[in-house]
Structure formats: structure tokens, C-alpha cells
N, C-alpha and C positions, 0 to 999 in steps of 0.2 A: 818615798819620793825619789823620783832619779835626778842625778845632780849631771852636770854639764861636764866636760873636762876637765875643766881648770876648778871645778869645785869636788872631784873626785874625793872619796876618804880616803883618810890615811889605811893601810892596810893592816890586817891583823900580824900579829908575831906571828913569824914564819922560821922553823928551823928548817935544816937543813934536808930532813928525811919528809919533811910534809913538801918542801920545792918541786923532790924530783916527781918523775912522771909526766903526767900533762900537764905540766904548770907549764905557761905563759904569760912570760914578764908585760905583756903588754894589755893584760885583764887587768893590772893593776889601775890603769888610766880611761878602763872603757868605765862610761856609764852602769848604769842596773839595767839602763832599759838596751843597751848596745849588747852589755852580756845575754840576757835573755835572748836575744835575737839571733845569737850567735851560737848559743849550743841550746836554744829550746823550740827558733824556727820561730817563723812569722806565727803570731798571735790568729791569725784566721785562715781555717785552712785552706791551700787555694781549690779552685773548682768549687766553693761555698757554693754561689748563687746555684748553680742546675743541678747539684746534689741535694742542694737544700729546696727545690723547685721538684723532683724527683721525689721527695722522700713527702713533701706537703701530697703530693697524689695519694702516694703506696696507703698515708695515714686516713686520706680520707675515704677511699674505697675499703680499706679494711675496717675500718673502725667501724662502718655500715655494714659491711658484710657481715664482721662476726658479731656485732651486737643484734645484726636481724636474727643471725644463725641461733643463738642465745633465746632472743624473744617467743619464735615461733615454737622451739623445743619446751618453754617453761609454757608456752601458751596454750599448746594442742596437745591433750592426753594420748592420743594416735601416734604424737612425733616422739615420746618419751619410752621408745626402744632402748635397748643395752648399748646396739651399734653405734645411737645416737647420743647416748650420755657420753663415748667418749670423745663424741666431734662436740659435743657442751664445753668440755673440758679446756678438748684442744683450740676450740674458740677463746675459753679464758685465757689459754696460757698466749695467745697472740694478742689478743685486748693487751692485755699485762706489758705485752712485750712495744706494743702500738701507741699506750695511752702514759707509761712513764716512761720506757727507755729509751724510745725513737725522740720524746723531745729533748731528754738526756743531751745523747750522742750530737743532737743538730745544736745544743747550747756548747756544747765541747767545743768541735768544729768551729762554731763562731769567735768563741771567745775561748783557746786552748790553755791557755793557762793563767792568772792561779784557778785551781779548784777551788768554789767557793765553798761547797758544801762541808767541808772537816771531812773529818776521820772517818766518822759513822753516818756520815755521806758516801764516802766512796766504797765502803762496808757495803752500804745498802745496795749502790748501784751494781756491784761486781756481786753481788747473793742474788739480785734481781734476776740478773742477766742469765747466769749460770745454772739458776734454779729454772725457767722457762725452757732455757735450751734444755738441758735433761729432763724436765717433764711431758716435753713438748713427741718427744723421742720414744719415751718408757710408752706414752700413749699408743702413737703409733705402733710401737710393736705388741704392746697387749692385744689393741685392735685387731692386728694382722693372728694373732694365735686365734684370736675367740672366731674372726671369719674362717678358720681353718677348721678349726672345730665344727663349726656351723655346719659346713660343707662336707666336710669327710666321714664326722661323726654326730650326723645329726643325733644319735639317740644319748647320748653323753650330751650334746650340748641342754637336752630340757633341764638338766641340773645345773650344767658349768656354766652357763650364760644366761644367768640369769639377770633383775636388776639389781637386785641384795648385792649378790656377788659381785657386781659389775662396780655399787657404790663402795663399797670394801676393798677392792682393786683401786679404786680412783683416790681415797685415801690413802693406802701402802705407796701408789704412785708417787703424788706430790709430795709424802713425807722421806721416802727414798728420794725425789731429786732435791729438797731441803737437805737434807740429810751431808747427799754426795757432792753436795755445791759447798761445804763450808772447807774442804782444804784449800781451793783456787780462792776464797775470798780471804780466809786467814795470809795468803801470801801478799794479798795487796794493801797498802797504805797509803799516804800523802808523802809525796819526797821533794825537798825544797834544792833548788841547784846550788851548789855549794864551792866556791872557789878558793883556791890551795892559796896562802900568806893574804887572802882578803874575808871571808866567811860567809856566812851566807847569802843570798840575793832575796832582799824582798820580793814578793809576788810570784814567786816562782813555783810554788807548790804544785805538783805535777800528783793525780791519782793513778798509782801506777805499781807496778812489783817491787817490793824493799826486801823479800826474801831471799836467802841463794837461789842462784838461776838454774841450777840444778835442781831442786825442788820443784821450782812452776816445771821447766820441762817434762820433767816423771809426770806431774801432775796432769799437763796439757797431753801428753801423747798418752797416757791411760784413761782419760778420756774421750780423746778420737777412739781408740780403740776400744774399747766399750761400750760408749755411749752414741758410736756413729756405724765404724766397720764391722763389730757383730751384728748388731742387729740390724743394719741393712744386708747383711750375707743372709741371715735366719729370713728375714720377709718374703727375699727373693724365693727362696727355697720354699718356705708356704705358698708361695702364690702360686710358682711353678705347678704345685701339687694340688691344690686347690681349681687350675685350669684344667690340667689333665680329669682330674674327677668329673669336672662337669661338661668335659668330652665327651667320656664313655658314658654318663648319663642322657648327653643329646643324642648319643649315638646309641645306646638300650631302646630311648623312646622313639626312635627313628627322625631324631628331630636336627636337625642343623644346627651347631652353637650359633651362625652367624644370621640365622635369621628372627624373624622380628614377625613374625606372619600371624594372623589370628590364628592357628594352630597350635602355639606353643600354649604350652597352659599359664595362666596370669602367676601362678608362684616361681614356679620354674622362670619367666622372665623378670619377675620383680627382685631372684634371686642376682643372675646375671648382671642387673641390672646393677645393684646394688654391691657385689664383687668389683665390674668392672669401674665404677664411682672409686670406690677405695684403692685399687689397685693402681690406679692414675694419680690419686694422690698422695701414693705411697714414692711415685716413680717421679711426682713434682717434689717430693719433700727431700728426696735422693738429690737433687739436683740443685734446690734452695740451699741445702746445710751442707755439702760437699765446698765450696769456696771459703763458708767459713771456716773450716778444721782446717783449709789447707792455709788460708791464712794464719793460725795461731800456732801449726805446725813447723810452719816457715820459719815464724818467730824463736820460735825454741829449738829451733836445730839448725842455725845462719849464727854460727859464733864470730865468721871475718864478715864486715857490708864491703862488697866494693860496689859500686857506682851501679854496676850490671843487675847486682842481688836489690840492692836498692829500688833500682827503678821496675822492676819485676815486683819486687812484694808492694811497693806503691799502686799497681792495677792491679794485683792481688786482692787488696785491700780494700781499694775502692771497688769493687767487683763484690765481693764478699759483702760489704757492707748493706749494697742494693738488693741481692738475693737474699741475704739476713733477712731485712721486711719484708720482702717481696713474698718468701715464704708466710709468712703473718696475715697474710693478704686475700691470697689466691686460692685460698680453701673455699669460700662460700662464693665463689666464680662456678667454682665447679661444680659444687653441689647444683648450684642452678643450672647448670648446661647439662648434667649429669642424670640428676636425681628428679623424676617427676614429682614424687614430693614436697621436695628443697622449694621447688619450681612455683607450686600456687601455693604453698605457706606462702613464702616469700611475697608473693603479689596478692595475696592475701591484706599482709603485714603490713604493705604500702598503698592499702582503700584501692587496688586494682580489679581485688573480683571480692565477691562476698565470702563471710565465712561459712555459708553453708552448702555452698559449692566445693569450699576446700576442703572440707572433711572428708568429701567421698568423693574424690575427683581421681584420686589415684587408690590403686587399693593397697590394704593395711598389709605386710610381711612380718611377720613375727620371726625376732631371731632365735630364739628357744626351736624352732620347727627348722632350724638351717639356713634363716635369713633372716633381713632387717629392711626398714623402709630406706734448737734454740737453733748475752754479747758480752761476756765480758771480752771485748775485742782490743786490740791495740794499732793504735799509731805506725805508721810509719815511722821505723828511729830513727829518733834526730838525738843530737850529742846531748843525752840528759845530764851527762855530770863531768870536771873537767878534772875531776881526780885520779 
């Protein structure tokens, strides 16, 4: 309960080596609720309403999107490609990320502190988080090898791309980002604000890093760097190579990559087709997860804030946050603008045409023959501790 001034407690024993530092004598007299406000920051974070007006869309388009993308794959024997189990996947790992963590962060934001959930609450959250972003990643670049393969080496691909294979990859997948997600979460706990010759502050439990900060850093920058900068270097480099191939193939068959003409033959365009689908969403997923590393990078490598770094990683942040789901979202947009397939499942799925239009409406591309039809983020700093 917070007391008023003149009902302040008495303070705890205070020697002389716990005084120095940031102690200020005049915490002695503030409230619980004056302290909090003062090195933990207004309880709701501001700009709530249109972030949280923002974030209610990103959830309601995505959460249709990828649960339609989901439906039509489990529904239509046709749509249960290799190509396509691992946009199943990477659907799950966005639901995951849409349907607990986005209401997470918008209940944080609301209400920043205390953490209600305990311990093995903020456990959860920061495994959540952590575990999505790196599977969300491993996907896309598995994807980005197996279209490579597809393309350059079709005859390797009738064995390496298959669906066995592809279920057994999606396994290794999410048990590797399990796996690589438990040191960033082992470094997070609950940490409650603690004040020198008074003790601790009710309500103040903050879900947040209690490890040396040396630790998360190594942690966090070995992460961008694997789990973002390689393998967006490796995609780029597949795809590159993968255009070029189906250059000199338009240009073998005397055929234009850029056209679209009843000439081209239906495989050969459903290939393209389905390359340049993936390759756009490799160059949106580039661009979605790029603010957030730069956001947690920020954070582990800004040891002094002045005012300048602050107000900078604050649109960092909030920037990152947006493209965070936005990313989550924007996949089965594309699929539908992209993929004629995508295209009448989808209006299929929503009583728009029948199913027996949709099965043959577009034609089947088998990938085996060369073709186919991440938060654990942080706050802006605010003075967590006055020790």
C-alpha cells in the first residue's frame, strides 16, 4: 500500500558502504508510489492508445491470414507440398507469436509494472519469444536451400526435398530454436526496485535481465549474428543464384524471364511463380526482423544513455516493435497477391467459390521435380535500480 509523506516508513539500517552511490536522501520521504514513478516511469506506456489501436489490426489480419494459410494446407491434399509445410510452420510460428505474445507486450505496455505472472511467467514469456524468432528464421533459410536445390539441382532435389524429409527438418527446426532460445531466457527473471537505507518497493517487480550484462550482451549479439546476418547473407546468395539459373533456362528455351505469355510452359511459370512468391518474402522478412536486432543490439552495446541515445533507441523501439508483428502478419497477404494457389484456396475457405473449382483452378507444381505450388524485446531504460 503506498503511504503519503508524513506516513512514510521508517527506513531500513543503512551503513555507511550501502549510502554511497545513488542513494538519495530524499527517497527516504518519497512514497512507494513517488519512488516507482521515479526510476521505473509512468505505469502505461505513453503513445498506449495508437500503438495499441496499431497492434489490435496487425492481430486481426494476421491471426486470419495465417490461420486461413494453416486451414487450406491441412485441407487440400494438392496444397501439402514440401514448399508448403514450411509456410504451415512459419504460419505456426506467427499464430504463436500473434495469439500469446502480441497480447503479452500490449498488457506490459498497459500496465508496466508489477509483473504479474512470477517467475515462470517471465520464463515463459522470454522462451516464447525467443523460441518463434529463431524458428521463424531456421524456416526461412531451410526454405531458401530446399528452393535452391529445387532449381539448380533438380535431380538431387527428387530425394532431398521430399515431405519425410521436410517433416524431419521441421522437427530439428523447432527443437534447435527450443534448444538455442534457453540461454537469453535463463538470463531473465523478476527484479523488484530496491532502495539503499530503505528496502525494497512493493509492486515493483520488473520481468527483465538479473544476469551480468555481459552475459545478455555475448548472448544478444551471437544471436543477431547467426540467427539474422548469416543467414540473410546465405538467402541473398541463393537467390542470387537461383535467378541467374532460371535466366539461362528462359534464355535455353528462347523464352523471356519477364514474360507471362501463353508460350511459356505452365511448369516453367508456376516455377517462377512460386520463386518469386518466396523471394519477396524473404526480402519482407529482411526488413520486418532487421529493427528488431537493431533494437536489442542497441541495448547491449549503449553502456552511457544520454538524452540523444535515449530518444533514439525510444523510435528504435517503438519502430521495431510494429515491424516485430507486422512481420507475423504480412505473409498470407502475399501469398494471396502472389500465389494463384494461395489465391482460390483462400476464397475457397471463405464460401467465395466452390471447392471443386479450387482444386483445378490453378495447376499442381510438385517440388521434388524443381518447384512447388522472430520478442524477447526490451523497454526503453528507464532508471530500474537506485543502487
Amino acid at each position: 500500500m503506498n503511504l503519503s509523506l508524513g506516513e512514510a516508513r521508517s527506513p531500513s539500517p543503512c551503513n555507511g558502504s550501502e549510502a554511497l552511490g545513488h542513494f538519495d536522501p530524499e527517497d527516504l520521504n518519497l512514497t512507494d508510489e513517488a519512488l516507482r514513478l521515479k526510476y521505473l516511469g509512468p505505469q502505461q506506456t505513453e503513445l498506449f492508445a495508437p500503438i495499441c489501436a496499431t497492434y489490435l489490426l496487425i492481430f486481426v489480419v494476421g491471426t486470419m491470414g495465417n490461420g486461413l494459410t494453416c486451414l487450406v494446407i491441412l485441407r487440400h491434399k494438392a496444397m501439402r507440398t514440401p514448399t508448403n509445410f514450411y509456410l504451415f510452420s512459419l504460419a505456426v510460428s506467427d499464430l504463436l507469436t500473434l495469439l500469446v505474445g502480441l497480447p503479452l507486450e500490449l498488457y506490459e505496455m498497459w500496465h508496466n509494472y508489477p509483473f504479474l505472472l512470477g517467475v515462470g511467467g517471465c520464463y515463459f514469456r522470454t522462451l516464447l519469444f525467443e523460441t518463434v524468432c529463431l524458428a521463424s528464421v531456421l524456416n526461412v533459410t531451410t526454405l531458401s536451400v530446399e528452393r535452391y536445390i529445387a532449381v539448380v539441382h533438380p535431380f538431387q532435389a527428387r530425394t532431398v526435398v521430399t515431405r519425410a524429409n521436410v517433416r524431419r527438418r521441421l522437427g530439428a527446426i523447432w527443437g534447435l530454436a527450443l534448444l538455442c532460445s534457453l540461454p537469453n531466457t535463463s538470463l531473465h527473471g523478476l527484479q523488484q526496485l530496491h532502495v539503499p537505507c530503505r528496502g525494497p518497493v512493493p509492486d515493483s517487480a520488473v520481468c527483465m535481465v538479473v544476469r551480468p550484462r555481459a552475459l545478455y550482451n555475448l548472448v544478444v549479439q551471437a544471436t543477431a549474428l547467426l540467427f539474422f546476418c548469416l543467414p540473410m547473407a546465405t538467402i541473398s546468395v541463393l537467390y542470387l543464384l537461383v535467378g541467374l539459373r532460371l535466366k539461362q533456362e528462359a534464355k535455353g528455351k528462347g523464352i523471356r524471364v519477364a514474360s507471362d505469355t501463353p508460350r511459356v510452359p505452365l511448369q516453367d511459370r508456376g516455377r517462377r511463380q512460386v520463386t518469386k512468391m518466396l523471394y519477396v518474402l524473404v526480402v519482407v522478412f529482411g526488413i520486418c526482423w532487421a529493427p528488431f536486432h537493431a533494437d536489442r543490439l542497441m541495448w547491449s552495446l549503449v553502456s552511457h544513455w544520454t538524452e540523444g541515445l535515449l530518444l533514439a533507441f525510444q523510435c528504435v523501439h517503438l519502430v521495431s516493435g510494429v515491424f516485430f508483428y507486422l512481420g507475423s502478419a504480412v505473409n498470407p497477404v502475399l501469398y494471396s497477391l502472389m500465389s494463384t494457389r494461395f489465391q482460390e484456396t483462400f476464397r475457397e475457405a471463405l464460401g467465395l467459390v466452390s471447392q471443386k473449382h479450387v482444386l483445378w483452378a490453378a495447376p499442381t507444381i510438385h517440388t521434388h521435380l524443381g518447384s512447388s505450388s522472430c520478442r524477447g524485446r526490451h523497454k526503453p531504460p528507464e532508471k530500474l535500480n537506485c543502487e
